[in-house]
VOBA-1610 file (N, C-alpha, C; in pm, whole numbers, padded with zeros to 5 digits, always signed):
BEGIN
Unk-00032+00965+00173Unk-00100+00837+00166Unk-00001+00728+00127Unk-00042+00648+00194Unk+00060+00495+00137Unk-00026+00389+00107Unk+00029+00284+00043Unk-00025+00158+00029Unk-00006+00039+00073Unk+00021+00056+00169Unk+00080-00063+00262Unk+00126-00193+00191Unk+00208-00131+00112Unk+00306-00279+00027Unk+00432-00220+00057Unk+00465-00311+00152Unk+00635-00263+00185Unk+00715-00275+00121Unk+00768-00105+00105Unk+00915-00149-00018Unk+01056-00208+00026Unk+01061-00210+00164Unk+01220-00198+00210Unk+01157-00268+00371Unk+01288-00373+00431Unk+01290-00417+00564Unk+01423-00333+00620Unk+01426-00189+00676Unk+01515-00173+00731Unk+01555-00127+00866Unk+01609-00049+00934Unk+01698-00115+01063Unk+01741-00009+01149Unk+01678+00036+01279Unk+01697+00121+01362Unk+01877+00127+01360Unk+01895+00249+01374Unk+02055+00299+01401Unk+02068+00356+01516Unk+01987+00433+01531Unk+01934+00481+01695Unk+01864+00569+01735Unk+01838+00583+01852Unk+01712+00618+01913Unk+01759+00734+02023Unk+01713+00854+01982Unk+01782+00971+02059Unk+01636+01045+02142Unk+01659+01037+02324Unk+01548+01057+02392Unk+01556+01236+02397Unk+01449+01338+02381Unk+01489+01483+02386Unk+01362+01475+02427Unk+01312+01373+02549Unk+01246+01442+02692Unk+01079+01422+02639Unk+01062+01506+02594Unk+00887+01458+02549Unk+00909+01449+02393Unk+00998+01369+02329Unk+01015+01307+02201Unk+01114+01271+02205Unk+01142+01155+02078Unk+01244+01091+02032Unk+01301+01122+01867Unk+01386+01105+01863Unk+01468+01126+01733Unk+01498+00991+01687Unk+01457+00907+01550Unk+01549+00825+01528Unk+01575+00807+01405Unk+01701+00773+01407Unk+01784+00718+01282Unk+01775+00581+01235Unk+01724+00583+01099Unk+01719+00446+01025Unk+01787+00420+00929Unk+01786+00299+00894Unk+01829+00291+00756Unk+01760+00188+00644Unk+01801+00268+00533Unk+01674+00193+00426Unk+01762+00269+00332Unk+01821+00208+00263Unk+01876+00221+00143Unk+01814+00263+00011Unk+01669+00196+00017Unk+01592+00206-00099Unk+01513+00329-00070Unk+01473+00332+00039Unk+01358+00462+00039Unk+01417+00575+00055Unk+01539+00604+00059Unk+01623+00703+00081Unk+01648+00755-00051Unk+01660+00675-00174Unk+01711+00715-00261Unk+01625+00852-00322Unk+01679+00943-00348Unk+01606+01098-00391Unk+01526+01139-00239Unk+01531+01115-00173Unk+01458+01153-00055Unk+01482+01285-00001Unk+01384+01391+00042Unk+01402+01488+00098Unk+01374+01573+00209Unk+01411+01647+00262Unk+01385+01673+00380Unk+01222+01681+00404Unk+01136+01673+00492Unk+01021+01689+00406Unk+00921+01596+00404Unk+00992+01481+00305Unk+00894+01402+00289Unk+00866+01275+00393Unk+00779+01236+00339Unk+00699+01100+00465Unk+00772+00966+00389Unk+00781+00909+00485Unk+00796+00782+00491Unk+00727+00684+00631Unk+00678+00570+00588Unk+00568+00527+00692Unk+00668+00382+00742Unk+00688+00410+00900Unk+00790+00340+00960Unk+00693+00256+01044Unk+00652+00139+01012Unk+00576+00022+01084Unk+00438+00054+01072Unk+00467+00160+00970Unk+00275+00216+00981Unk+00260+00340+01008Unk+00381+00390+01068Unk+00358+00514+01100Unk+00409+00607+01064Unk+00299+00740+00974Unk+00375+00829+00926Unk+00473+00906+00934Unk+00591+00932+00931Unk+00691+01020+00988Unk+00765+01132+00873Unk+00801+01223+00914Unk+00834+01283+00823Unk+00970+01320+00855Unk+01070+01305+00756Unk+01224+01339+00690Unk+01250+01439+00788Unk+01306+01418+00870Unk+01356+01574+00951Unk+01549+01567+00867Unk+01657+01487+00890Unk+01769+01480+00799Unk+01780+01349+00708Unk+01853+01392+00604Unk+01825+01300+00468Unk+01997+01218+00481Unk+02030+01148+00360Unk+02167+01017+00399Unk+02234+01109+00381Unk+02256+01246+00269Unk+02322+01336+00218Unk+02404+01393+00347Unk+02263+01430+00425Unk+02318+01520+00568Unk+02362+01442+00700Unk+02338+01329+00695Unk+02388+01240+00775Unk+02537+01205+00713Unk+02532+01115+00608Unk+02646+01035+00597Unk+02638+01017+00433Unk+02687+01040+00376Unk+02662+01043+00236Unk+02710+00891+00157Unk+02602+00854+00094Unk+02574+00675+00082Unk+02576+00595+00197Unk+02480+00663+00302Unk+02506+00547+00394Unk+02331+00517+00424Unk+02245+00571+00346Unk+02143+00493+00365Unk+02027+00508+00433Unk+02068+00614+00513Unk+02052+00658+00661Unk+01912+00766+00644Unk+01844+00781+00715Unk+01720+00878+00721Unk+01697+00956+00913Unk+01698+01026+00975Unk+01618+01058+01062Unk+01492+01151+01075Unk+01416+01098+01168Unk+01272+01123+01185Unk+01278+01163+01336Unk+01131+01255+01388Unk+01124+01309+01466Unk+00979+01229+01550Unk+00911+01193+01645Unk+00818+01106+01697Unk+00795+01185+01820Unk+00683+01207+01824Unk+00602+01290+01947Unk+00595+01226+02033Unk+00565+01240+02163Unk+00486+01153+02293Unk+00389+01089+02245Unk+00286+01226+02193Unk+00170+01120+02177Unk+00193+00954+02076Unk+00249+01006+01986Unk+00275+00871+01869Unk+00367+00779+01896Unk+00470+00835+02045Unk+00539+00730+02114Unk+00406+00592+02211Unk+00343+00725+02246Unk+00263+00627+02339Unk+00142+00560+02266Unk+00087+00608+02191Unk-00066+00526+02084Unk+00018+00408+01990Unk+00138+00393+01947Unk+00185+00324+01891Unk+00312+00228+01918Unk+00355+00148+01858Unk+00512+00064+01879Unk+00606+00146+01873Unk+00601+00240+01848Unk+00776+00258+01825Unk+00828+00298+01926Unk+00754+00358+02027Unk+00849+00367+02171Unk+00881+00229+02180Unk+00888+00154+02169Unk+00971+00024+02172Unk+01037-00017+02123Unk+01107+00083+02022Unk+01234+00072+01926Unk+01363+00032+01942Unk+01477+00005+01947Unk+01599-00008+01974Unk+01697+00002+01894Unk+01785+00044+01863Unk+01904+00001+01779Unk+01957-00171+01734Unk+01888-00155+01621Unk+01873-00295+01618Unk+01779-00372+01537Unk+01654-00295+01619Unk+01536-00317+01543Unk+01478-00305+01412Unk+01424-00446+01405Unk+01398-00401+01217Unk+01268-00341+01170Unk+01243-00285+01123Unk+01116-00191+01047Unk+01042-00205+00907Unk+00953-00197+00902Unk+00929-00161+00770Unk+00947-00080+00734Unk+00940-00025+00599Unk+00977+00093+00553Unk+00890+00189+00430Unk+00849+00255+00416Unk+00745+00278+00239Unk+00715+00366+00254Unk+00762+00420+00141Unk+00736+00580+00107Unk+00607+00611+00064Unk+00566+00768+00000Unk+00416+00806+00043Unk+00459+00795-00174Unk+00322+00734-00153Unk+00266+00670-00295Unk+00257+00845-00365Unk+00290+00809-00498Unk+00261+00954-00557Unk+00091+00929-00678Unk+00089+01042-00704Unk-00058+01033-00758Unk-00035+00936-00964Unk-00085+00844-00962Unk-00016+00757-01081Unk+00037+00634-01030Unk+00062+00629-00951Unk+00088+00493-00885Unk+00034+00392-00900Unk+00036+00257-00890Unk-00058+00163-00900Unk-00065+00175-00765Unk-00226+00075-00688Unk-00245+00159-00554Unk-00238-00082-00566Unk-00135-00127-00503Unk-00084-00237-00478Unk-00196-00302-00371Unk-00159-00218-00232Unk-00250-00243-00136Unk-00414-00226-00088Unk-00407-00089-00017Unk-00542-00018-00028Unk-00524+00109+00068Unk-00588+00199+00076Unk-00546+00320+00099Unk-00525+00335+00266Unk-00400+00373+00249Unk-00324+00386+00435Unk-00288+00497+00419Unk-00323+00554+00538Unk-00289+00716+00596Unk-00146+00722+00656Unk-00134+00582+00711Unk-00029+00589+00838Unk-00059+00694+00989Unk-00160+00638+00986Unk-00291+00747+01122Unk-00282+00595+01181Unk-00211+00544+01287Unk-00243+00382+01354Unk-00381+00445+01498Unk-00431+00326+01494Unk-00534+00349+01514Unk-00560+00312+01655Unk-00475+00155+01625Unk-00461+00122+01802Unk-00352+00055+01778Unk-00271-00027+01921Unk-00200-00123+01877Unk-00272-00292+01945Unk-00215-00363+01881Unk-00224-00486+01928Unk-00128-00596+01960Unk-00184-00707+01987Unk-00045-00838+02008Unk-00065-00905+01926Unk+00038-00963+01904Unk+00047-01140+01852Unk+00024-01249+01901Unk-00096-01329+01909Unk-00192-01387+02006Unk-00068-01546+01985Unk-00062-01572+01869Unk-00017-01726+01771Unk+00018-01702+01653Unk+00099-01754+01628Unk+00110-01824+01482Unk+00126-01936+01441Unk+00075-01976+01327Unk+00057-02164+01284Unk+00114-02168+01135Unk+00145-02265+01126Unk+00199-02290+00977Unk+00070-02324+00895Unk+00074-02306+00764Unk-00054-02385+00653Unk+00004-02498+00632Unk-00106-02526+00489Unk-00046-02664+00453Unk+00077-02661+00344Unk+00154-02766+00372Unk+00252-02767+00329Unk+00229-02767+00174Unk+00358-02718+00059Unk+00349-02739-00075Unk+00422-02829-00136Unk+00423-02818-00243Unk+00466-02939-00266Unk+00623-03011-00236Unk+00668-02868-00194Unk+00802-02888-00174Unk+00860-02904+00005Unk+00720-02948+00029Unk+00727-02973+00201Unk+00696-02883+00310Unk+00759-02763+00241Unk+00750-02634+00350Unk+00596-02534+00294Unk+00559-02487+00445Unk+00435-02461+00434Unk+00388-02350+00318Unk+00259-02304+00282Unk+00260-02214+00165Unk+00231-02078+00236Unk+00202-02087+00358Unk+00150-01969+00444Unk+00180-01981+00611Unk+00182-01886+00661Unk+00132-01859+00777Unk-00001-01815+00836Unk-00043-01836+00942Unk-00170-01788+00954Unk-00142-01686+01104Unk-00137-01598+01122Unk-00136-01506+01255Unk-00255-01446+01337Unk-00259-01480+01430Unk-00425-01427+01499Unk-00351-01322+01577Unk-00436-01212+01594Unk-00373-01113+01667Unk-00513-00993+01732Unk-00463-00959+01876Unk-00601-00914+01970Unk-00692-00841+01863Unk-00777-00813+01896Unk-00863-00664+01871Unk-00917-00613+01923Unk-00860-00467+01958Unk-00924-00351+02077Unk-01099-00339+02035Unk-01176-00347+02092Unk-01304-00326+02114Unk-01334-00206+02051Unk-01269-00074+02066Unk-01326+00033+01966Unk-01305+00049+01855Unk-01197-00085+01813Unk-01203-00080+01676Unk-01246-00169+01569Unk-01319-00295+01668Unk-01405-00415+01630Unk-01494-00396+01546Unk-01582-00294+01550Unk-01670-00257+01384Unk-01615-00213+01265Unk-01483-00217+01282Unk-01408-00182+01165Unk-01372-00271+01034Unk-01413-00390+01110Unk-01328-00509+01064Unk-01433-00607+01011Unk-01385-00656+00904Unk-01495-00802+00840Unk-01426-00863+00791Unk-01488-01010+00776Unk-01404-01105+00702Unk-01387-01015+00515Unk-01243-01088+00493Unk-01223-01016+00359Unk-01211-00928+00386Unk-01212-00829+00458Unk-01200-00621+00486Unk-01045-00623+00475Unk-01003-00544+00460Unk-00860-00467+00458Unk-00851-00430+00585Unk-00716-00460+00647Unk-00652-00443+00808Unk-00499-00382+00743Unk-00455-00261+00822Unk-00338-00264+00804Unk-00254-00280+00957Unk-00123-00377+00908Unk-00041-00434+01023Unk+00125-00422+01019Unk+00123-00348+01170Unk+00266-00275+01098Unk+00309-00227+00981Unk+00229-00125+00922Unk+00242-00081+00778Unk+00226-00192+00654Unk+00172-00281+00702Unk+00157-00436+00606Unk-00020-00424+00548Unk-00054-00435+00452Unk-00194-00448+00375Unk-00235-00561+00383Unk-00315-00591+00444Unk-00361-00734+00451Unk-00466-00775+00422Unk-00534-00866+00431Unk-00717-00933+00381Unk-00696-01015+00514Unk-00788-00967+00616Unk-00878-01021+00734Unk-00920-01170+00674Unk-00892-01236+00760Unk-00952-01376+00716Unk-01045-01416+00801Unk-01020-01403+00955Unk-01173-01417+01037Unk-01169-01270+01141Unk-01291-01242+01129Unk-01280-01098+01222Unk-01342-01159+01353Unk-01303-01226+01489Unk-01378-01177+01566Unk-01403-01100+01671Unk-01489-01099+01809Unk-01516-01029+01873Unk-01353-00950+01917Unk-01257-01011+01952Unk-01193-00959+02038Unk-01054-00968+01961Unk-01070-01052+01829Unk-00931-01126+01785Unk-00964-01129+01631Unk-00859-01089+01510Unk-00898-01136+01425Unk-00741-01215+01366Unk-00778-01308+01208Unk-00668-01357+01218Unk-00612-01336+01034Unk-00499-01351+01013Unk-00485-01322+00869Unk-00383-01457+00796Unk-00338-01443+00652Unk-00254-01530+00614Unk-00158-01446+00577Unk+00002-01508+00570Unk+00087-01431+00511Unk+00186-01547+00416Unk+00173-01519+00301Unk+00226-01580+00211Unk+00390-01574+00227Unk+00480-01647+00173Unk+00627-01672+00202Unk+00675-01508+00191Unk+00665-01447+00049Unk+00674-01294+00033Unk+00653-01252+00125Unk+00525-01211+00194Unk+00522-01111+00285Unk+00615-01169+00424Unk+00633-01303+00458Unk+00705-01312+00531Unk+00839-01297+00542Unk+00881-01313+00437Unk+01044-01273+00406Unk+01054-01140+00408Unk+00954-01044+00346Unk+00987-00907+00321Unk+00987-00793+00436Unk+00904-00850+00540Unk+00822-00765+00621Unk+00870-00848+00781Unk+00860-00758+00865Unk+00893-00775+01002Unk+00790-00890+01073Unk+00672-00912+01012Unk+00543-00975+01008Unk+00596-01178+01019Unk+00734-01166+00923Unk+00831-01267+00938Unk+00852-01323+01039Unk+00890-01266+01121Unk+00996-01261+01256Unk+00889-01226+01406Unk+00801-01222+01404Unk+00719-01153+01533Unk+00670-01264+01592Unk+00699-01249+01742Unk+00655-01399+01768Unk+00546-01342+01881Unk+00462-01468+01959Unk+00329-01434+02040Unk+00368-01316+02160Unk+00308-01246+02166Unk+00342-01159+02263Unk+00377-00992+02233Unk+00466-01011+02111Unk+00481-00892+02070Unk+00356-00780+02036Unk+00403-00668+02051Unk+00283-00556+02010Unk+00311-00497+01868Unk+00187-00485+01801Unk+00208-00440+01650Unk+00090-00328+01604Unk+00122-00251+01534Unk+00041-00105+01516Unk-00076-00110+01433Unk-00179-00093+01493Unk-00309-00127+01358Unk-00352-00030+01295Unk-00461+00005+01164Unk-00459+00113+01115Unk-00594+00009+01025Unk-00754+00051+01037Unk-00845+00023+01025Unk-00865+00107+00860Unk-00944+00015+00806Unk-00962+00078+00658Unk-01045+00191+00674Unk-00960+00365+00680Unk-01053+00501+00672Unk-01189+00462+00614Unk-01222+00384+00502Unk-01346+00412+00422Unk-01459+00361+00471Unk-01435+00269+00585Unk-01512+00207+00710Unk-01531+00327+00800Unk-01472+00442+00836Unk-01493+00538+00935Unk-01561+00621+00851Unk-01558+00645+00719Unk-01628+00757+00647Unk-01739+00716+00670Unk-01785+00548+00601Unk-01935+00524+00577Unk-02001+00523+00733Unk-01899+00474+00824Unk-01973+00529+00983Unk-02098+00663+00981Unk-01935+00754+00984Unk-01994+00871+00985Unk-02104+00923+00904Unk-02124+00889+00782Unk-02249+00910+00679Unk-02361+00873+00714Unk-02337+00760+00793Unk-02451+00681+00834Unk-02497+00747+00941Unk-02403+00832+01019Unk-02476+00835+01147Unk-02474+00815+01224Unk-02348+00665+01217Unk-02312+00581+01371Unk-02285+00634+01446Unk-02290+00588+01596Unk-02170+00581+01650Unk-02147+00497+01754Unk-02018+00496+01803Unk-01972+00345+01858Unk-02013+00329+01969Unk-02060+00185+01956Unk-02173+00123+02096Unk-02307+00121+02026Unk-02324+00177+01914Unk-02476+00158+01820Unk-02510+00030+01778Unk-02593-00011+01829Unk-02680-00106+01754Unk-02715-00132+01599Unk-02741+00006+01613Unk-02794-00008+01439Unk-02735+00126+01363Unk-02792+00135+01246Unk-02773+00285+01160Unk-02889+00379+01227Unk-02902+00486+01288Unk-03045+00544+01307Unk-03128+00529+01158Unk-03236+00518+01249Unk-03345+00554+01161Unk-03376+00411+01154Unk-03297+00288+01120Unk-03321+00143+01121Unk-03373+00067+01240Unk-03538-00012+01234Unk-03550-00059+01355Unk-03435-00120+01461Unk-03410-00122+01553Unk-03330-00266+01656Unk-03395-00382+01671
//
């Protein structure tokens, strides 16, 4: 589990094709540190797990590789990776943690685009206090979402500011823009979504399912 508060912005090294998967090498200085073969680290959102550590690569160099299926090439961004490319980075929260964000699997759910971005209002020091980003929303995952609900974006924790039919939109404060790839993404790009699980539990409790009108049992 993670919490989608990114610890580290770091940086494809490269991208090795072995036919129905990819291999790639990153680097993240911070999330590396004690890292072991093994463990998860959530790369744009998406869970991956430690296949070689900096030790076995290059010793102090920072370095991590991970292993990425077809399927998680194709449901998600990172088949669109490059040497080059920058990432988020965040390791899997341990139990004691403060929980920063709100609870991420790193299970992406769909992906989406970057419809716009607009500046807020400026502070006092001229430059704006926020960004505001609208970005699509796939249709099967439109009941997921409410104003105020938790969205996770590219491994980023966010608060939904308008959910609608097809599009919802969020703010990102100077922090998250400096820290996070969320910075730098301009209209067009595709980015990995990951719907708050506790919205799919209460689905399921209820009974839903998608294309429902109502909860059974509740008039229409």
């Amino acid at each position: 589990m993670f919490t989608g508060i990114v610890e580290e912005l770091g940086e494809v090294v490269s991208v090795e094709d072995l036919g129905d998967s990819s291999r790639l090498r990153l680097r993240g200085p911070l999330v590396t540190e004690g890292v072991r073969h093994g463990d998860s680290i959530a790369v744009n959102g998406v869970c991956l797990t430690v296949v070689d550590t900096a030790d076995q690569l290059a010793a102090g160099s920072g370095e991590f590789s991970a292993d990425v299926m077809a399927e998680t090439l194709n449901r998600s961004s990172l088949g669109a990776l490059v040497p080059g490319s920058r990432v988020n980075l965040e390791r899997a929260m341990a139990l004691g943690d403060r929980l920063g964000g709100h609870l991420v699997q790193g299970h992406v759910d769909a992906t989406a685009t970057l419809l716009s971005r607009s500046p807020g209002e400026p502070g006092a020091d001229g430059r704006p206090q926020w960004d505001v980003l609208r970005f699509s929303l796939p249709a099967d995952i439109a009941r997921y979402l409410v104003d105020k609900g938790s969205i996770t974006v590219d491994g980023v924790s966010l608060t939904v500011v308008e959910a609608g039919p097809d599009f919802f939109t969020v703010s990102l404060i100077p922090a998250t823009l400096a820290l996070t790839t969320l910075g730098r993404k301009q209209p067009g790009e595709p980015v990995n979504l990951e719907v708050d699980v506790l919205a799919k539990y209460v689905e399921r409790l209820l009974g839903a399912r998608p294309g429902a009108a109502t909860v059974p049992g509740e008039p229409r």
